[in-house]
C-alpha positions as CSV (number, residue, x, y, z in Angstrom):
1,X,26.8,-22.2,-43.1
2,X,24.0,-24.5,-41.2
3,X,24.0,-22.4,-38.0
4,X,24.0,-24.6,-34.1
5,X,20.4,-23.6,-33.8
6,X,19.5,-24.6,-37.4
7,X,21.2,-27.9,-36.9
8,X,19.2,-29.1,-33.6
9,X,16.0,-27.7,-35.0
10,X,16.6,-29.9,-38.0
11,X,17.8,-33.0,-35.8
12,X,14.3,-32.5,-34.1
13,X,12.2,-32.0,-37.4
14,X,13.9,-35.1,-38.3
15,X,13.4,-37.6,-35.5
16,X,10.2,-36.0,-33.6
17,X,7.8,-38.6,-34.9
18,X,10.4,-42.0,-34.1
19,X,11.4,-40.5,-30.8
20,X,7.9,-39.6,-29.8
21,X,7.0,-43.2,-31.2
22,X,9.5,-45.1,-29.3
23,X,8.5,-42.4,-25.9
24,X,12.6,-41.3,-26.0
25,X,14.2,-37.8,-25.9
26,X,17.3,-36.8,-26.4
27,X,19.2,-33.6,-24.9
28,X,22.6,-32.2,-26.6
29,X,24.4,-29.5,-26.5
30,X,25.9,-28.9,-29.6
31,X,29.2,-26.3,-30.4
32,X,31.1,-25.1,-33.2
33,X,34.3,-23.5,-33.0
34,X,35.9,-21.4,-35.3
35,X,39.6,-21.9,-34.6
36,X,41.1,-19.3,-37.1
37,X,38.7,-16.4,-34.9
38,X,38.5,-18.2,-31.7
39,X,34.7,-18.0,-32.1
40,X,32.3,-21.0,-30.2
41,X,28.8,-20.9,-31.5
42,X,26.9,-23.0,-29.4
43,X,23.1,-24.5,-28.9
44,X,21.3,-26.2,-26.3
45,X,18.6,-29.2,-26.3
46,X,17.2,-29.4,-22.3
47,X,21.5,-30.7,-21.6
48,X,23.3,-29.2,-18.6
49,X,25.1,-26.2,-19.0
50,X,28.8,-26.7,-20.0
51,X,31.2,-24.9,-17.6
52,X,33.4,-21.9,-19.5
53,X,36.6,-21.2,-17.2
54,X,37.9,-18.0,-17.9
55,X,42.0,-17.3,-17.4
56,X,41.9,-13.8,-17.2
57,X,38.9,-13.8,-14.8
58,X,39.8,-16.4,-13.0
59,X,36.1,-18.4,-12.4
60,X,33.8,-20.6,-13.7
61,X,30.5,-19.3,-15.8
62,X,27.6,-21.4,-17.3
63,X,27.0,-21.4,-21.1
64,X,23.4,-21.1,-21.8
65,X,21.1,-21.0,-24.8
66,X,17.8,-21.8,-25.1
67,X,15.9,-25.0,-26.4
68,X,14.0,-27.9,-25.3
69,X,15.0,-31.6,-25.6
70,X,14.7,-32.8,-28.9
71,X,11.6,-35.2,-29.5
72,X,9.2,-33.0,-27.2
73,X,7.8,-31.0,-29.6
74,X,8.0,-30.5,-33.4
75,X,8.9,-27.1,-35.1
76,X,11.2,-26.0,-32.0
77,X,13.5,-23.2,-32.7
78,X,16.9,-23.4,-30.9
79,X,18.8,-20.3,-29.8
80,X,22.4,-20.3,-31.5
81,X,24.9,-17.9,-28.9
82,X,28.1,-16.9,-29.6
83,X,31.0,-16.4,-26.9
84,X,34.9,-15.2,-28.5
85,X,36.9,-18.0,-26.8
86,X,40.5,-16.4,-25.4
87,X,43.9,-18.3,-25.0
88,X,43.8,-20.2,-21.9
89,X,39.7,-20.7,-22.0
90,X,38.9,-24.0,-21.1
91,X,35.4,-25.6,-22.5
92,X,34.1,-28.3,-19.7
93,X,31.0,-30.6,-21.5
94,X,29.8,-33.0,-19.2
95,X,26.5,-35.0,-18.2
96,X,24.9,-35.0,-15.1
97,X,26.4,-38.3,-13.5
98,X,28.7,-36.3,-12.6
99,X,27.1,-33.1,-11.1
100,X,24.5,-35.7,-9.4
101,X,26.7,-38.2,-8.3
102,X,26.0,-39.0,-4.4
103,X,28.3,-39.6,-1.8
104,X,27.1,-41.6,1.3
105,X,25.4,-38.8,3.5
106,X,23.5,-38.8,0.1
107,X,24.7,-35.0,-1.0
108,X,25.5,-34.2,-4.3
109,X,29.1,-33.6,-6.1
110,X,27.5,-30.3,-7.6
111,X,28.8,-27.4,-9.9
112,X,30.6,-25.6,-6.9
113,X,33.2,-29.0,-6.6
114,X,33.3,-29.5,-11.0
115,X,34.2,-25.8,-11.3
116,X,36.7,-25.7,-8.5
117,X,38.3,-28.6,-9.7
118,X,38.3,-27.1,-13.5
119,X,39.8,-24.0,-11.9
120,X,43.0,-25.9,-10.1
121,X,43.9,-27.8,-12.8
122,X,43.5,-24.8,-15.6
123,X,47.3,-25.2,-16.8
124,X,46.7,-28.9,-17.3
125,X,45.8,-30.9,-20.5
126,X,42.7,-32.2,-21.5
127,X,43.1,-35.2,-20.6
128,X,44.5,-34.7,-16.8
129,X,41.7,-32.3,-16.2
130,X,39.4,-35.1,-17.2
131,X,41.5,-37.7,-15.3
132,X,41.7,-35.6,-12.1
133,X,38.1,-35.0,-12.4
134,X,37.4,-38.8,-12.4
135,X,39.2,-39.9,-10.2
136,X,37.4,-36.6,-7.2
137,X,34.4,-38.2,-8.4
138,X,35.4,-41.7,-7.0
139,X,37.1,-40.2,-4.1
140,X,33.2,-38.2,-3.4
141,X,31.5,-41.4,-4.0
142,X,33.5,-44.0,-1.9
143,X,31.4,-46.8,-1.7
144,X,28.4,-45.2,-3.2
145,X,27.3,-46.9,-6.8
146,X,27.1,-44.5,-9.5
147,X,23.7,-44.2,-10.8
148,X,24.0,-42.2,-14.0
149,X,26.8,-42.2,-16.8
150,X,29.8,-40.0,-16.6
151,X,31.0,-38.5,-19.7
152,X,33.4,-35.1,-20.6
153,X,35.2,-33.6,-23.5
154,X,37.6,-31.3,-22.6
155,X,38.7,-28.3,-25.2
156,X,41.1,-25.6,-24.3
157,X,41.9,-22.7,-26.3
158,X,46.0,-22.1,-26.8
């Protein structure tokens, strides 16, 4: 068993030298779930937090390891964290287009609008939470160009 951390320490080990070469970085947060125990082991490289919404308690928590991006510096270890998932968990992955995207009085859609909207549409599938999610984006927007990419994966525990 290569462990979360083990894997993003070896992805850095791996492509420190191109990345610092070519002056890119790369952040990922990277889970594995075992379905038989309902166990997600999870590590993070400098990405934003995913969202855990809990069933039985009802909210929203952040998921957080630590790590730095990938291509800052070589020999970085990476925390690996473990959380037992529970039926009716829902795992929210996102990228910051999403938390960051502006409307026209130039505020922020934020964590406090993503996990509300995770929270109402709990009972959903994936793909409707993601849909719904979308489309309160647009709706926050309006006119307002996105400036960032806005990407989810969606995984709910049943």
């Amino acid at each position: 068993y290569s462990g979360t951390g083990d894997v993003l320490a070896s992805l850095n080990r791996n492509l420190h030298d191109d990345l610092d070469q070519a002056g890119l970085l790369i952040t990922l947060f990277y889970v594995k779930y075992d379905a038989i125990n309902r166990i997600l082991f999870y590590s993070n490289a400098g990405h934003v937090q995913p969202l855990l919404f809990r069933q039985s308690e009802a909210a929203c928590r952040k998921l957080d390891a630590e790590g730095l991006i990938i291509g800052v510096r070589k020999g970085e270890v990476y925390e690996e964290k473990r959380i037992q998932m529970q039926e009716g968990d829902i795992l929210l992955l996102y990228t910051d287009g999403i938390t960051e995207a502006l409307n026209s009085a130039g505020e922020q859609f934020g964590i406090a609008r993503l996990c509300y909207s995770l929270s109402a549409r709990h009972s959903e599938s994936p793909q409707s939470i993601i849909d719904a999610i979308n489309m309160e984006v647009a709706a926050f927007t309006g006119s307002t160009a996105m400036e960032d990419d806005v990407t989810m994966i969606v995984m709910k525990v049943v």
